[in-house]
C-alpha positions in Angstrom: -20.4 -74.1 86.3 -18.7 -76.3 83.9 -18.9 -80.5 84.4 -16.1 -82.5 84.8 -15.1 -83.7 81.3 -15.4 -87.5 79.9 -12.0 -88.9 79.1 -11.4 -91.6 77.1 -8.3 -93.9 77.1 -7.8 -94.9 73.1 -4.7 -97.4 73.1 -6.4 -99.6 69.9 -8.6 -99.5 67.2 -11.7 -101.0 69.3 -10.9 -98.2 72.0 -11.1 -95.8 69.6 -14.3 -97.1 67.4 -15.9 -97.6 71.5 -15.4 -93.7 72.0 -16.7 -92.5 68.8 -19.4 -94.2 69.0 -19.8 -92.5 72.8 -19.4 -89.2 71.1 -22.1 -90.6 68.5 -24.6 -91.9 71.4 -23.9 -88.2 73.3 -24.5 -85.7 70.1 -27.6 -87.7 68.8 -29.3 -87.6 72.5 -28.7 -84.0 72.3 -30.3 -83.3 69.4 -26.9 -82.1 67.3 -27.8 -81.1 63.7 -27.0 -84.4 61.3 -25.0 -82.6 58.5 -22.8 -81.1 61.9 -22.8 -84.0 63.3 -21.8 -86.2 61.1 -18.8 -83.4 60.5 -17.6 -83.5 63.7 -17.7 -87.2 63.8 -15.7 -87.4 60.6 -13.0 -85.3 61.9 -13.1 -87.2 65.2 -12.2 -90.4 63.3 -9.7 -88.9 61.4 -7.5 -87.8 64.4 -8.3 -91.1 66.1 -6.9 -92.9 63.2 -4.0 -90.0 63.2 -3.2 -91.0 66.9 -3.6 -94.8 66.5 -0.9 -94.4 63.3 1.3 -92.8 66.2 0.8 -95.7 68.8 0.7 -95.0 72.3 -1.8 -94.5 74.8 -4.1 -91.1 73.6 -6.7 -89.3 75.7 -9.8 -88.0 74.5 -11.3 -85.5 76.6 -15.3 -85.0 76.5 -16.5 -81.6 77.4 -20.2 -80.3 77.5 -19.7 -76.4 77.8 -22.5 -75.0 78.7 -23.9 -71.3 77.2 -22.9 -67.9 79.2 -26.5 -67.0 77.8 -30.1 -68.6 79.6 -31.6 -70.4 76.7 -29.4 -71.1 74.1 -27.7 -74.0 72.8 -24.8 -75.9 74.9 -21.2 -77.2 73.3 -19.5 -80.7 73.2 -15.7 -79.7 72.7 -13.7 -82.8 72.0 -9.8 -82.8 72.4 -6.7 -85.6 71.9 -3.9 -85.3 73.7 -1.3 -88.3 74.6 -1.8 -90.1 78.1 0.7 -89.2 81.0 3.3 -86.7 79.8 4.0 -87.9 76.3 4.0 -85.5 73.5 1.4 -83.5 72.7 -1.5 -84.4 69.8 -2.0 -83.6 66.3 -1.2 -79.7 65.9 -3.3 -77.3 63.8 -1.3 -74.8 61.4 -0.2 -72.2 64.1 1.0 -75.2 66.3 -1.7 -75.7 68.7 -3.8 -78.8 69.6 -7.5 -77.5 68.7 -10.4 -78.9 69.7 -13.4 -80.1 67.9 -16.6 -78.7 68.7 -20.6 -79.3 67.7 -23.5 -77.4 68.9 -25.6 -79.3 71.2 -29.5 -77.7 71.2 -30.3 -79.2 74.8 -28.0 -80.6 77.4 -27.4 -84.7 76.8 -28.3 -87.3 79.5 -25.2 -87.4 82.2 -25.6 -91.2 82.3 -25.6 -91.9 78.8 -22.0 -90.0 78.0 -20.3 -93.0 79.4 -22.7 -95.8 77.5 -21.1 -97.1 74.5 -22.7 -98.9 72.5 -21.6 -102.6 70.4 -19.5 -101.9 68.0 -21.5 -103.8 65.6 -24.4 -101.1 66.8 -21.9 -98.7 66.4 -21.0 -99.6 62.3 -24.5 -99.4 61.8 -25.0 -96.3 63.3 -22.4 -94.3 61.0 -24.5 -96.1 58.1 -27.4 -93.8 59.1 -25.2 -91.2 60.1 -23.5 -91.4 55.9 -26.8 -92.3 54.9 -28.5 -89.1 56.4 -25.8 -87.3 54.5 -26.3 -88.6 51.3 -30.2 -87.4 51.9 -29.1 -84.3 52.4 -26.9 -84.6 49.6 -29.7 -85.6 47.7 -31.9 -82.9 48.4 -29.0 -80.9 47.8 -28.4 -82.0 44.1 -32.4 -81.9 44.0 -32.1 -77.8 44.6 -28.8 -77.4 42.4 -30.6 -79.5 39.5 -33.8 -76.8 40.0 -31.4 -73.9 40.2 -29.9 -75.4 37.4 -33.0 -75.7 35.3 -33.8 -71.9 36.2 -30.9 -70.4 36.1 -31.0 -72.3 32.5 -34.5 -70.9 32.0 -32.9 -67.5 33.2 -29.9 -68.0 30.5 -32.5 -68.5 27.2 -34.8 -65.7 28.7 -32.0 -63.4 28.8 -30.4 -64.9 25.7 -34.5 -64.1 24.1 -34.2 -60.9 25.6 -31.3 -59.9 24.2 -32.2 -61.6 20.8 -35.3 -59.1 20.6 -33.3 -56.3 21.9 -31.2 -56.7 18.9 -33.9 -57.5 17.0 -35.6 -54.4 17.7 -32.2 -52.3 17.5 -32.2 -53.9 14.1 -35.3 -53.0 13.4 -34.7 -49.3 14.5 -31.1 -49.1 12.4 -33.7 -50.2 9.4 -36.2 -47.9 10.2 -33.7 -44.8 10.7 -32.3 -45.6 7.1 -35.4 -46.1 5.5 -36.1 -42.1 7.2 -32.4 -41.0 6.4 -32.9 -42.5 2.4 -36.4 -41.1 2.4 -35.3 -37.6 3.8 -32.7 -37.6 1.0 -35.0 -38.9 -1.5 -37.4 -36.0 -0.5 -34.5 -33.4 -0.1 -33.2 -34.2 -3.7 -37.2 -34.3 -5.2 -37.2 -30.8 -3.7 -34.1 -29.7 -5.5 -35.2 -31.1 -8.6 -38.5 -29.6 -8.0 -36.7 -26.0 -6.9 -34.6 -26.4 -10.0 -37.1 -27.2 -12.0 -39.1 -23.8 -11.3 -36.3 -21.9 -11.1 -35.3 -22.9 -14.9 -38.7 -22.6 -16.2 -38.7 -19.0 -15.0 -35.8 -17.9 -16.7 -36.4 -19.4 -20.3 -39.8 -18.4 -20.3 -38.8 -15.0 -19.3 -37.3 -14.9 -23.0 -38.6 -14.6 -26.0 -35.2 -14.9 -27.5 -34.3 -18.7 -29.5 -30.3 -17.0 -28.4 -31.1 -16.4 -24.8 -33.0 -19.3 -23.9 -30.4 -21.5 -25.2 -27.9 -20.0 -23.6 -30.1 -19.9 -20.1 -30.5 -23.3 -20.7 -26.7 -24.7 -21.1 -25.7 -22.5 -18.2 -28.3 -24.0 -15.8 -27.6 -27.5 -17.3 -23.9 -27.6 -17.4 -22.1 -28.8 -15.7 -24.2 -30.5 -12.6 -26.4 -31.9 -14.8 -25.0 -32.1 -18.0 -21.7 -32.2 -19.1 -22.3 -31.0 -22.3 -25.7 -30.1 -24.4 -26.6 -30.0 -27.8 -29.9 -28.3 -30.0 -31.1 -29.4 -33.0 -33.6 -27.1 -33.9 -35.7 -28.2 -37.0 -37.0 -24.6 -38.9 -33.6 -22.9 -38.9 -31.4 -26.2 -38.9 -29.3 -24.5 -36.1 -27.2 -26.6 -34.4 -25.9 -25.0 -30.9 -23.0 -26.9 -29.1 -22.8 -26.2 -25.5 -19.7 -28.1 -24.7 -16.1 -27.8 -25.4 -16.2 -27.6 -29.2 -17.6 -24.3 -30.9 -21.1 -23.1 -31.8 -22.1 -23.3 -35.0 -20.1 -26.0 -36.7 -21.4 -28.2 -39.2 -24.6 -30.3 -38.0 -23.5 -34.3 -36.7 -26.5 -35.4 -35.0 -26.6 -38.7 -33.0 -27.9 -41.8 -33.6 -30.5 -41.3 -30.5 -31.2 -37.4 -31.8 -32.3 -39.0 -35.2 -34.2 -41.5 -33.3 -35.9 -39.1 -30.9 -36.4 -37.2 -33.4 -38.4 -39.8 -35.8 -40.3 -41.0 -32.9 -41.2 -38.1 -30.9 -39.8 -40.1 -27.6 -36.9 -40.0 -25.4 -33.9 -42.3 -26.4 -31.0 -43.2 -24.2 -27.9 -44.5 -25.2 -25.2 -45.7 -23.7 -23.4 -49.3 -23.2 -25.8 -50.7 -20.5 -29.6 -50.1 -20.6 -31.0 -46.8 -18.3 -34.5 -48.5 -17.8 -35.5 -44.8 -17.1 -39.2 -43.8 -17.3 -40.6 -43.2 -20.5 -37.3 -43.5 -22.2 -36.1 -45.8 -24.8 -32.8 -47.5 -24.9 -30.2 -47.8 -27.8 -26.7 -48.6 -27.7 -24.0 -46.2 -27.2 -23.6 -43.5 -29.7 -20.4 -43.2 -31.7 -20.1 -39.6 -30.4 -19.9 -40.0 -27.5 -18.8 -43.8 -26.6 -17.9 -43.3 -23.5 -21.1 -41.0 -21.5 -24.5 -42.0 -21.9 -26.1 -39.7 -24.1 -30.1 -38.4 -23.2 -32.0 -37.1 -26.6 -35.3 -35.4 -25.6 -37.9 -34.1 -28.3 -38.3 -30.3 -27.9 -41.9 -30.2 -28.3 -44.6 -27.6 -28.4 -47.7 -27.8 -31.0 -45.5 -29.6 -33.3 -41.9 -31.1 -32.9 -39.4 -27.9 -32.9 -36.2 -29.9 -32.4 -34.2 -32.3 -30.0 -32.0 -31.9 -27.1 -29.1 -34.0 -26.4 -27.3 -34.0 -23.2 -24.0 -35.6 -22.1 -24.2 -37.3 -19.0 -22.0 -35.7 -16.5 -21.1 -39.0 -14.7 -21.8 -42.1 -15.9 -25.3 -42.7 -15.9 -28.2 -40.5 -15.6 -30.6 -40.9 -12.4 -34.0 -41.6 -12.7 -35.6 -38.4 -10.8 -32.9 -36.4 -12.8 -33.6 -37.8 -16.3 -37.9 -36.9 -15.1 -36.8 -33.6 -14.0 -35.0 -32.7 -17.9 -37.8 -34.9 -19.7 -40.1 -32.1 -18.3 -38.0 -29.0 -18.6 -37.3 -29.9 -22.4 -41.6 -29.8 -22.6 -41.3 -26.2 -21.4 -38.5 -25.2 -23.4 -40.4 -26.6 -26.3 -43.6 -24.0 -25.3 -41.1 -21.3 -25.1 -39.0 -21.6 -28.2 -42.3 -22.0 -29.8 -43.6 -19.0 -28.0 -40.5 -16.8 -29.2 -40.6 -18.1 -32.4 -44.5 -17.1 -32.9 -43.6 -14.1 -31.3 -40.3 -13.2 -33.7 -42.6 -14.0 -36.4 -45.3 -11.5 -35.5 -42.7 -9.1 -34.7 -40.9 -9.3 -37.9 -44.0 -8.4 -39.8 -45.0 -5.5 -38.2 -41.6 -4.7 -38.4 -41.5 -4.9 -42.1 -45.1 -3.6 -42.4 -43.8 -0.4 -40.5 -41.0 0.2 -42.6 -42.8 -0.4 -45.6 -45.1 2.8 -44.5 -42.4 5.1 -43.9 -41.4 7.6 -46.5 -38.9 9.0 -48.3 -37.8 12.3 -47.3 -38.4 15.3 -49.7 -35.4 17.7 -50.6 -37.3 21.3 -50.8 -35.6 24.7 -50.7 -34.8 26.2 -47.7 -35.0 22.8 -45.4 -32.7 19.7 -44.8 -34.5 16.8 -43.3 -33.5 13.4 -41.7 -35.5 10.4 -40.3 -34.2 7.9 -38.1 -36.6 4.6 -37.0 -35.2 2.2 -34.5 -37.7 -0.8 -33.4 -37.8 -1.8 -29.6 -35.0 -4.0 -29.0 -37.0 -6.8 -27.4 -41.1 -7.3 -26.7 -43.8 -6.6 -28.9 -43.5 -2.8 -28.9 -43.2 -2.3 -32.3 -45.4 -1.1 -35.0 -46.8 2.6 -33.6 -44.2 5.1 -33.8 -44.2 6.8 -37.9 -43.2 10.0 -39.2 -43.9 11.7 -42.3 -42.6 15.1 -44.4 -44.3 15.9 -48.2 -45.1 19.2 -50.0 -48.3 20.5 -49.6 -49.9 21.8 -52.8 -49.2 25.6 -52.2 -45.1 24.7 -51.9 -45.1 24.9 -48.1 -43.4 21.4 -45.9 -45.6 19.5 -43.8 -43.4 17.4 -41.3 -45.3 15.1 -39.3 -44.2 12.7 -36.0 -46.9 10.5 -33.9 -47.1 7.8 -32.1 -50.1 4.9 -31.6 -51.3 3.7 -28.6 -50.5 -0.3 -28.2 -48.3 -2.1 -30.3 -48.1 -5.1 -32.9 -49.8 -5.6 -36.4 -53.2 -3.7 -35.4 -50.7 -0.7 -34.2 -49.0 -0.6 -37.6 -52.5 -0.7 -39.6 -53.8 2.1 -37.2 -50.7 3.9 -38.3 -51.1 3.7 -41.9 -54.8 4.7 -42.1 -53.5 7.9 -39.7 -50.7 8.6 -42.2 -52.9 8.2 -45.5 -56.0 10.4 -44.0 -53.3 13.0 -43.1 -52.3 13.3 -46.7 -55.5 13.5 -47.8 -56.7 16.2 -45.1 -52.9 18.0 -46.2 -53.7 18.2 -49.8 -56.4 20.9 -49.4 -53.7 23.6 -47.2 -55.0 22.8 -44.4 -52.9 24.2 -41.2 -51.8 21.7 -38.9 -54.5 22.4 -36.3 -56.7 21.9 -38.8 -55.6 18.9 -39.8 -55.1 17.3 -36.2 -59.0 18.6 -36.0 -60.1 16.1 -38.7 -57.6 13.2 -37.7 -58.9 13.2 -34.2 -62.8 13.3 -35.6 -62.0 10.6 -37.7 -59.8 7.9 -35.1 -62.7 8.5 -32.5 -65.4 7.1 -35.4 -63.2 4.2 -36.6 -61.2 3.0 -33.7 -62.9 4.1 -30.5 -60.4 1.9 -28.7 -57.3 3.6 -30.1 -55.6 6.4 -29.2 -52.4 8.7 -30.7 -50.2 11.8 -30.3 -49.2 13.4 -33.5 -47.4 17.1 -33.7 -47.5 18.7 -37.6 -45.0 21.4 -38.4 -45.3 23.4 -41.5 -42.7 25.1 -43.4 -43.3 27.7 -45.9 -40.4 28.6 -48.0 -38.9 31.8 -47.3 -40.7 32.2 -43.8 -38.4 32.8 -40.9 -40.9 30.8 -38.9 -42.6 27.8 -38.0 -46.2 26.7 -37.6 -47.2 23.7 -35.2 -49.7 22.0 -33.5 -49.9 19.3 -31.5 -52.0 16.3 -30.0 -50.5 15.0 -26.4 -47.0 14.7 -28.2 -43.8 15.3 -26.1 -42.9 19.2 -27.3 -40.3 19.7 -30.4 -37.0 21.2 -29.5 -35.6 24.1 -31.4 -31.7 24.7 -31.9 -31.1 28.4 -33.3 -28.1 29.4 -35.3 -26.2 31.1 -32.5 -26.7 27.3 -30.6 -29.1 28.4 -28.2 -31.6 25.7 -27.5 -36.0 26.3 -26.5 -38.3 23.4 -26.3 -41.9 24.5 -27.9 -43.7 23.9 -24.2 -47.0 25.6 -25.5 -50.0 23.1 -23.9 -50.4 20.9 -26.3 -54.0 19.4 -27.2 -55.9 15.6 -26.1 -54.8 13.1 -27.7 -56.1 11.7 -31.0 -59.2 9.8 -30.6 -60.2 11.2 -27.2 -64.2 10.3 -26.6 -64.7 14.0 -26.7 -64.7 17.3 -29.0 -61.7 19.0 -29.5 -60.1 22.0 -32.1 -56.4 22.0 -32.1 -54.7 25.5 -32.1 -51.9 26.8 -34.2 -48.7 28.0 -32.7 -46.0 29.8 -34.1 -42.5 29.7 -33.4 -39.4 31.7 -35.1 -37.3 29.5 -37.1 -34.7 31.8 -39.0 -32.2 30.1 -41.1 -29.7 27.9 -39.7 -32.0 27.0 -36.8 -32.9 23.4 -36.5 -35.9 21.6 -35.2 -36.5 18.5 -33.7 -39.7 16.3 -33.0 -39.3 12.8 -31.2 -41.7 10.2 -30.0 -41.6 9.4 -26.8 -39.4 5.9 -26.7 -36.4 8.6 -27.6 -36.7 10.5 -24.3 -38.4 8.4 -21.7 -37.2 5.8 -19.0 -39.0 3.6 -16.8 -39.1 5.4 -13.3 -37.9 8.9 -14.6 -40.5 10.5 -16.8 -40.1 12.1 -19.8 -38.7 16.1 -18.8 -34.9 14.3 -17.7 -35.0 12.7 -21.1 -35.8 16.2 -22.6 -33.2 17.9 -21.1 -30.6 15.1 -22.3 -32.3 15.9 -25.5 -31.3 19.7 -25.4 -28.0 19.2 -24.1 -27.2 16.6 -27.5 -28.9 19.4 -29.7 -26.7 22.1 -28.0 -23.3 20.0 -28.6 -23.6 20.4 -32.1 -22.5 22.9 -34.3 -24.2 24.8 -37.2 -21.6 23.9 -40.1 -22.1 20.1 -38.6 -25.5 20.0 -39.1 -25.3 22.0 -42.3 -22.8 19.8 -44.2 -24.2 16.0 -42.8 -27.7 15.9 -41.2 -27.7 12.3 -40.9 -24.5 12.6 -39.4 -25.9 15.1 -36.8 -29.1 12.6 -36.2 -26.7 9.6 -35.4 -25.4 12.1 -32.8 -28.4 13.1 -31.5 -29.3 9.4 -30.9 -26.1 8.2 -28.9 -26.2 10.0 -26.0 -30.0 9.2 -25.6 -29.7 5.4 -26.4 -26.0 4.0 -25.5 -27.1 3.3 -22.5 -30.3 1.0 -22.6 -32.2 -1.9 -24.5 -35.2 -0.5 -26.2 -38.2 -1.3 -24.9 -40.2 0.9 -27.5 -39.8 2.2 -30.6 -37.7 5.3 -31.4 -38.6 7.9 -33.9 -36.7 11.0 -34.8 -37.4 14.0 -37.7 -34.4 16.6 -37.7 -35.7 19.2 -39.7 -33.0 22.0 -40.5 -33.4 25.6 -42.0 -31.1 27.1 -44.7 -31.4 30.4 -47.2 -32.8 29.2 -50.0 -30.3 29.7 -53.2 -31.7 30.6 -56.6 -30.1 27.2 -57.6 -32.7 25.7 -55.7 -35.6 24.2 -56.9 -38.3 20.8 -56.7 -36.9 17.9 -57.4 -38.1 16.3 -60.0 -40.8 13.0 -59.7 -39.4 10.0 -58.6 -35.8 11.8 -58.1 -35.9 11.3 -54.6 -32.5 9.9 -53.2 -33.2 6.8 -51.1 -31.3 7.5 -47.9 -32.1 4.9 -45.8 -29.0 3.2 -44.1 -28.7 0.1 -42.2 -26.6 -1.0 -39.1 -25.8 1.1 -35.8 -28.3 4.0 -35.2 -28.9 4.2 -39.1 -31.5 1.4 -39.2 -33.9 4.0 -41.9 -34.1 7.3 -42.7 
């Protein structure tokens, strides 16, 4: 049940400071929050003052509601409305008259609503009213100034924060270049490393000064050079790998020269390299506008000097390591193919001075061919051989030596002089195979050889042979048939064991040819020797009996090019084409020393 409200009759100023300070006494008895209180006190005053500004006779109505719920707070509801039935009081914004209201925690006193207390009482009572106010203010500004202080401890934490956050990012930006450049800087040592092999495989897989040049530029040029020079000291060659051609009159650089005097790598070019182990000059007249990189080719001694162009406009550090080192092992490899050109021409010319000059007796046409291997070292083994024996009758002789070189060519000659000597008492060619082999077993017990003898008597429509391990002869008759002498054929010379060689015979009318071969005429790596045979017969069989008749050497040629068009040499090549005709009475010896020297050079015609 609701009380009867309080009203208040506010006509002046002293009415109206009397009933506040009512409304004061009443909301401070009951315990009314201060901050609240001191709200709904302000806002009291204000519409007092609004209403006094009006004039008139204003009632303020007191009303304590109490809660619809046991045990909570009551209400004081305050409201202004003109006395009697003048107009209504101030209006809110939707036109109504609102009340003011403050929470009251426990019911106030009934007899102290109506006490009002002086006025003087009064003044000093909204002092402690403002001055509670201002405490709270105070504590107020006390917690903004300590949320200020950590919300501006929050601010430089985060602002650290994110200082080390992009400090770190920083850091891991740094860290993932440094990884990327090191990455690259490992990826490109690995090229250069890859490269590196890769080039020193294929010069040193030549023993050619031609082919490892050549090698050379075409690896080099253009990524790493844009052009490349040689100066090569023995033969004063002068290769030019650029634009201009080969060959031309030698210009070296300034930094060749240098390099060259100092045995050190020179670099020049308009600003210094500072590359390792490389000296700087300045630019070179040739070529002012690349750097040029000279690097002494050397091996046991200084062979020459390589000059490269750059191909941009300086040379990188790794790079300029990577070609210091490859001209090193192109220094070893020209060296090595010089030694070995060296070694090769003189068993060359030490086999060639060993082989004979073809007889001219009656009855028989002979020609020789002798082509060295086209590249390695197998040179020096292959011979043949054709002389008179005492009696009149023709001895032609093929072999070959095992191994190859200087100590092959030596074997060969001792073979070729004992044969003579065993020939010049009529022995048969068993016989004489019996004695060679006796003989190679005693002096060179590491040596082997085949050899096949084939004797000629004039007049005698046949032949007699014997062989040691040598591929078989072939035999062309006059009507062009073609039979390859397969009888087994004896060990080779020099065997560790005992051995007597056989005589064969074969019939060799006139205007039949034979043919004996080593074995670098008819064999191929991965074939054998019997396809190279039959290519053999099938050459021997194309040609015609007038052909071979009116040019033997002719015929030999084209015995060889069917054989040998086709592939590099990789061992020597002997061939003796021995053909048959009827003696005329014309015919006789020649005379001593009459001999015609037959020996042809260029294409297959390299000797007799």
């Amino acid at each position: 049940m609701t009380a009867p409200p309080d009203v208040w009759n506010i006509a002046s100023v002293a009415d109206a400071a009397r009933a506040r300070a009512a409304v004061d006494r009443i909301t401070t008895d009951a315990g009314a929050p201060t901050l609240e209180r001191a709200r709904f006190l302000t806002a009291l005053t204000a519409r007092l003052r609004h209403c006094l500004s009006l004039g008139g006779t204003w009632e303020l109505r007191l009303h304590v509601l109490e809660s619809a719920e046991r045990g909570q707070p009551a209400c004081l509801e305050a409201s202004l409305n003109p006395a009697g039935d003048g107009e209504p009081g101030p209006r809110d914004e939707t036109g109504e008259a609102p009340s003011l209201t403050c929470s009251l925690p426990h019911r106030p006193a009934r007899k102290g609503r109506r006490a009002a207390a002086s006025l003087p009482h009064a003044l000093l009572a909204a002092d402690e009213h403002t001055a509670a106010v201002l405490s709270l203010l105070d504590e107020q500004e006390a917690l903004v100034r300590l949320h200020r202080e950590e919300l501006h401890h929050t601010n430089q934490g985060v602002l650290a924060l994110h200082a080390d956050l992009e400090a770190a990012a920083r850091a891991q930006r740094e860290l993932l270049e440094a990884e990327r450049t090191a990455r690259t800087a490992a990826e490109r040592a690995r090229r250069l490393l890859t490269f590196l092999g890769d080039a020193s495989a294929a010069i040193t897989s030549s023993l050619s000064h031609t082919a490892i040049l050549r090698r050379l530029s075409d690896m080099l040029v253009p990524e790493y050079a844009e052009r490349l020079d040689v100066w090569l000291f023995d033969e004063e060659e002068y290769e030019d790998h650029g634009d201009e051609p080969a060959h031309r009159v030698p210009e070296h650089s300034a930094a060749a020269v240098a390099a060259a005097r100092t045995g050190r790598p020179q670099h020049a070019a308009a600003h210094p390299g500072t590359l390792p182990g490389v000296d700087d000059l300045p630019p070179s007249a040739l070529s002012p506008a690349r750097p040029l990189l000279a690097i002494p080719l050397v091996a046991q001694r200084l062979l020459g000097v390589l000059t490269l162009t750059a191909p941009g406009p300086r040379f990188d550090e790794d790079t300029s390591v990577m070609l210091v080192e490859l001209a090193r092992r192109v220094g070893v490899a020209l060296d090595h193919a010089h030694r070995y050109q060296q070694s090769r021409n003189t068993a060359e010319a030490l086999q060639r001075a060993q082989l004979t000059d073809l007889p001219t007796p009656p009855g028989v046409l002979l020609a020789a061919r002798y082509l060295p291997a086209t590249w390695g070292m197998n040179i020096g083994g292959d011979w043949y051989d054709a002389f008179l024996q005492p009696d009149g009758s023709l001895l032609a002789v093929i072999g070959d030596v095992t191994g190859h070189g200087l100590h092959a060519a030596v074997v060969m000659g001792q073979l070729r002089t004992a044969l003579r000597a065993y020939a010049v008492e009529n022995a048969s060619p068993g016989e004489i195979l019996t004695r060679l082999h006796r003989m190679l077993g005693h002096l060179q017990p590491d040596l082997y050889a085949t050899a096949l003898i084939a004797r000629f008597r004039p007049g005698e429509p046949e032949v007699l042979w014997a062989s040691a391990g040598h591929p078989p002869a072939v035999v062309r008759a006059a009507d062009g048939t073609v039979r390859v002498l397969e009888a087994k054929p004896g060990v080779m010379l020099g065997i560790p064991m005992p051995y007597v060689y056989k005589d064969h015979r074969a019939d060799l009318p006139p205007g039949s040819s034979l043919v004996l071969y080593t074995d670098g005429l008819v064999e191929r790596r991965g074939q054998g020797i019997d396809p190279g045979i039959g290519r053999l017969a099938r050459a021997l069989e194309a040609l015609h009996t007038p052909e071979l008749e009116q040019d033997l050497d002719a015929a030999a040629d084209a015995l060889l090019k069917p054989l040998l068009y086709d592939s590099e040499r990789d061992d020597d090549v002997c061939l003796l084409l021995c053909h048959t005709v009827a003696p005329t009475a014309s015919d006789s010896p020649p005379a001593r020393g009459s001999v015609k020297d037959t020996r042809r050079e260029g294409g297959f015609r390299e000797s007799l």
